[in-house]
MARVO-688963 format. One record per residue (C-alpha): x, y, z. Coordinates in steps of 0.5 Angstrom, whole numbers, padded with zeros to 4 digits, always signed. Last residue first. Layout:
! MARVO-688963
XYZ ...
***
This chain:
! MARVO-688963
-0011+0025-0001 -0017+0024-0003 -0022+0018-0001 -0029+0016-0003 -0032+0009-0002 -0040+0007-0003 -0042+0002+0002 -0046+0004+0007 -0043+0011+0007 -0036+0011+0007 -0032+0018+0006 -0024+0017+0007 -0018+0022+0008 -0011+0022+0007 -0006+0021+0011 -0004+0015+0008 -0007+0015+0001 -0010+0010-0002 -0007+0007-0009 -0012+0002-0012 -0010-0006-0013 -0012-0010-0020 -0010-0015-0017 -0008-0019-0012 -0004-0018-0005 -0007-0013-0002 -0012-0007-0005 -0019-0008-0009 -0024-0008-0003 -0026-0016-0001 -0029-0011+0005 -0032-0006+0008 -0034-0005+0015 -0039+0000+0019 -0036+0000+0027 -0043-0001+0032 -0039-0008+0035 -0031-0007+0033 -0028-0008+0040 -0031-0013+0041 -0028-0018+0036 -0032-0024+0034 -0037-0021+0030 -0032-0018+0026 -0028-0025+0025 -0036-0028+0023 -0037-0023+0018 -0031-0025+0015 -0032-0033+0015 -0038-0032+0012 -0035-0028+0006 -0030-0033+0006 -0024-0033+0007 -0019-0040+0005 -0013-0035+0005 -0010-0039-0001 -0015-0036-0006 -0011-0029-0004 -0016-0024+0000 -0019-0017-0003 -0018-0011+0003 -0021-0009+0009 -0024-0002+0011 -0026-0001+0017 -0030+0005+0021 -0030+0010+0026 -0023+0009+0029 -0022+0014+0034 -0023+0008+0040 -0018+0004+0038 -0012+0010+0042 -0010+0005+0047 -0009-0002+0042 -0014-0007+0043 -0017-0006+0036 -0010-0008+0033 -0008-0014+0036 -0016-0016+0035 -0013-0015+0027 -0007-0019+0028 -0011-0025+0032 -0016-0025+0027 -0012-0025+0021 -0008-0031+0024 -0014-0035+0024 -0016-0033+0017 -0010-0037+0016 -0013-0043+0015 -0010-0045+0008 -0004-0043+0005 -0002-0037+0002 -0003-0031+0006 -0002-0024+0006 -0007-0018+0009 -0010-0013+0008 -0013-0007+0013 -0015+0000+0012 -0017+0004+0019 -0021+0010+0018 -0020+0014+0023 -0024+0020+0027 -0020+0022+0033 -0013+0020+0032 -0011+0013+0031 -0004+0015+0033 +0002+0014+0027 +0006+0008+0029 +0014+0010+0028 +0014+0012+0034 +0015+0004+0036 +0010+0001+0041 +0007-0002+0037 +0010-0002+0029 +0011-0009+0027 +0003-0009+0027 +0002-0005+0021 +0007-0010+0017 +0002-0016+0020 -0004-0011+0017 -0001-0008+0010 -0004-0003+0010 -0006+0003+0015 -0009+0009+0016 -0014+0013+0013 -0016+0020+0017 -0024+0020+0017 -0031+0020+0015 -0036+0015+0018 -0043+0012+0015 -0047+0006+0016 -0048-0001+0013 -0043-0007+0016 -0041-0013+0013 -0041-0009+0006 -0037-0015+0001 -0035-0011-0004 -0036-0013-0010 -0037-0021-0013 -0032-0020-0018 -0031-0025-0024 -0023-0028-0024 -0018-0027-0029 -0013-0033-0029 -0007-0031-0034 -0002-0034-0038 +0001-0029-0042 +0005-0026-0038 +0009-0033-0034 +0013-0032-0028 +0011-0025-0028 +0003-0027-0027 +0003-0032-0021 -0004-0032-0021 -0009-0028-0015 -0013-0024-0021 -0019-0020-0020 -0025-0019-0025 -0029-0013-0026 -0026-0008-0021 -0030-0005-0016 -0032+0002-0015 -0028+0007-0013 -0029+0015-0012 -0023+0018-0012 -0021+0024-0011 -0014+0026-0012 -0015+0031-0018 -0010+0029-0020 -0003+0027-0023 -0001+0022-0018 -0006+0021-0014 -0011+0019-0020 -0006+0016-0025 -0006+0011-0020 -0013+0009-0020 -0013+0008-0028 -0007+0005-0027 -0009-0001-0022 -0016-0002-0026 -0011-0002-0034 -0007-0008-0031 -0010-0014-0033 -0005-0016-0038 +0002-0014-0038 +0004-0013-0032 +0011-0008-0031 +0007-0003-0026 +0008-0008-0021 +0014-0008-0021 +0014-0001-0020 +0010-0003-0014 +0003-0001-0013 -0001+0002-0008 -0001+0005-0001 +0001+0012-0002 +0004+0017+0003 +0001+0023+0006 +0007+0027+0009 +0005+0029+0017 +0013+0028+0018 +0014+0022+0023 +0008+0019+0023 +0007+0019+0015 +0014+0017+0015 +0013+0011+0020 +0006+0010+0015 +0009+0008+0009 +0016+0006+0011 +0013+0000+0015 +0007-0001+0010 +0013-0002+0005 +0012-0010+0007 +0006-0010+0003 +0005-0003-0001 +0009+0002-0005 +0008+0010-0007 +0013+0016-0005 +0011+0023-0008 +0015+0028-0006 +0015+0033+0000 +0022+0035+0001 +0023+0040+0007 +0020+0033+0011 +0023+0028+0008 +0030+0032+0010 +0027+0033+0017 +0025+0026+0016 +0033+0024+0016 +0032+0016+0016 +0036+0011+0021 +0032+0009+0026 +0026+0007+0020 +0030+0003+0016 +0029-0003+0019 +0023-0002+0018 +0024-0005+0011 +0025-0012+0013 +0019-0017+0010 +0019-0017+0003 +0016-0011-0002 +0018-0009-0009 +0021-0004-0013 +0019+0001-0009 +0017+0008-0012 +0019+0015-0011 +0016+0021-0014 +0018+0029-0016 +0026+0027-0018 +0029+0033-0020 +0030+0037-0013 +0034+0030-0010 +0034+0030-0003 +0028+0025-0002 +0032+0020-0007 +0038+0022-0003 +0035+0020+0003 +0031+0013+0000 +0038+0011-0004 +0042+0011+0003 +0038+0008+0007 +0037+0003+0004 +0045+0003+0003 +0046+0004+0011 +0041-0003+0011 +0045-0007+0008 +0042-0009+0001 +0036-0013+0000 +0035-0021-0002 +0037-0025+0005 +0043-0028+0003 +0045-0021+0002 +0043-0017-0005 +0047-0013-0010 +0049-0016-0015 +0042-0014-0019 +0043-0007-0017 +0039-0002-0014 +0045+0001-0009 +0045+0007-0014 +0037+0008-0013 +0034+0008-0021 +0032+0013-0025 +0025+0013-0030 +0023+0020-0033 +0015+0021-0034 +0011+0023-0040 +0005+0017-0037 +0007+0013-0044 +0014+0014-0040 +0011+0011-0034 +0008+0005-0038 +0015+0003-0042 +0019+0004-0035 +0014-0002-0032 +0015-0005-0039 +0021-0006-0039 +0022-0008-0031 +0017-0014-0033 +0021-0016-0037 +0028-0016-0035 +0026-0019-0029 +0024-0017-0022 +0028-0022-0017 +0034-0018-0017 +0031-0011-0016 +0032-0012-0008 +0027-0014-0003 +0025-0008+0002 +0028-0002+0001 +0029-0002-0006 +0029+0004-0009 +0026+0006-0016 +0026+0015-0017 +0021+0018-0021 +0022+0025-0026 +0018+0029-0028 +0017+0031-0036 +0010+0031-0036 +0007+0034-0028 +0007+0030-0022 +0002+0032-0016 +0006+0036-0012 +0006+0032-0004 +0001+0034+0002 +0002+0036+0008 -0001+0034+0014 +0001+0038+0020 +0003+0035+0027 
***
């Protein structure tokens, strides 16, 4: 399937906030004020899906699945709006994936943006039509007040261009419960990346969300590791002991069929309640035979804490013994 990637965004565009996943109830007014205020600044125009209401939500925090739905294809289908956000991530956007018009999505290429639960939609679309998607911030997550300037560096990059990014680490990192209370923030020196294994390895990225990624085997929607892969994996954890459970979902992957033609992996920062360690990383890696010989970068700036890096699915990525570049 041919690749195909979105516009760059220009001043006066407009961007389209959906609720696939987890509706907009649980963002407040705030953090919506200033995520809007921020792409202002940024010269572009903020609308929201119609079923991305306050008062619109079951029992499990999201609107029916037709309604989803709904609000993502007429995003697509609407020729003003030039990118779509998610307003948060959950635990059930790919329940959308039989029920979207990728033909529509297809003839309509725009940016669409999001992580966590959004990986589901991110990489299915990508399987599906060959359109780059953008692993990186919600639009909640936009609405931080403090700490934010790492995350809106990287994003302005793939949105605007020129959409090569060589990253760095950032200086600090955050893992507080930061929009419950703005002002009260715990920022975090960055040791950098932790280069688990050196060599150098060029390839299409893939990934996200690595217990979200698993949801699609055995489903279309799980794009193929074609030749030369690169494989970015996060995960979220928020108790002690689940570098276990990393282990297990990451092996998950490496005994799919079509492993082979990943040619090195990528994983992101862990949460402080994770219980990684650098030690207890390269041991994981290690342990999996199917990753003997593949170079690994990790406590890379992308999951579950700030600041995060937008990444392009479907993209390309450069690794060279550490050093990190990518280009949607």
């Amino acid at each position: 399937m041919q690749r195909i990637v979105p516009p760059v965004l220009q001043k006066g565009d407009e961007i389209r906030v959906i609720a696939p996943s987890r509706g907009i109830k649980i963002i407040g007014q705030d953090a919506r004020a200033i995520a809007t205020r921020r792409f202002e600044e940024m010269g572009l125009k903020v609308s929201y899906g119609r079923h991305t209401t306050d008062d619109n939500w079951d029992m499990f925090g999201s609107s029916a699945i037709d309604q989803r739905v709904d609000d993502l294809m007429e995003a697509f289908g609407d020729p003003k709006v030039k990118a779509v956000f998610t307003i948060i991530g959950g635990f059930n956007s790919n329940m959308l994936l039989p029920f979207l018009d990728y033909e529509l999505i297809k003839k309509n290429p725009k940016i669409f943006c999001g992580f966590s639960d959004i990986t589901a939609l991110l990489n299915g679309i990508y399987a599906k039509t060959g359109l780059v998607t953008f692993s990186g911030p919600h639009f909640s997550s936009i609405g931080m007040l403090k700490g934010i300037g790492y995350t809106l560096e990287n994003l302005r990059k793939m949105l605007f261009g020129p959409r090569c990014n060589e990253v760095t680490p950032s200086a600090e990192w955050s893992d507080d419960l930061w929009f419950i209370d703005q002002e009260k923030r715990d920022f975090i020196p960055n040791e950098g990346y932790w280069l688990i294994r050196g060599g150098m390895a060029e390839g299409t990225v893939i990934g996200g969300n690595l217990g979200t990624f698993n949801l699609l085997q055995g489903t279309p929607y799980r794009p193929e590791f074609k030749e030369n892969t690169i494989f970015f994996a996060e995960d979220c954890f928020t108790s002690g002991g689940d570098d276990t459970v990393f282990l297990r979902e990451l092996q998950s992957v490496a005994q799919q069929p079509d492993f082979g033609n990943v040619k090195a992996l990528v994983i992101g920062r862990f949460q402080k309640a994770s219980g990684m360690t650098r030690e207890k990383m390269e041991y994981i890696i290690r342990a999996i035979p199917q990753l003997e010989g593949l170079p690994v970068l990790a406590n890379v700036d992308f999951g579950h804490t700030t600041p995060l890096l937008t990444l392009p699915i479907g993209g390309k990525a450069l690794l060279q013994d550490g050093r990190l570049t990518v280009e949607a």
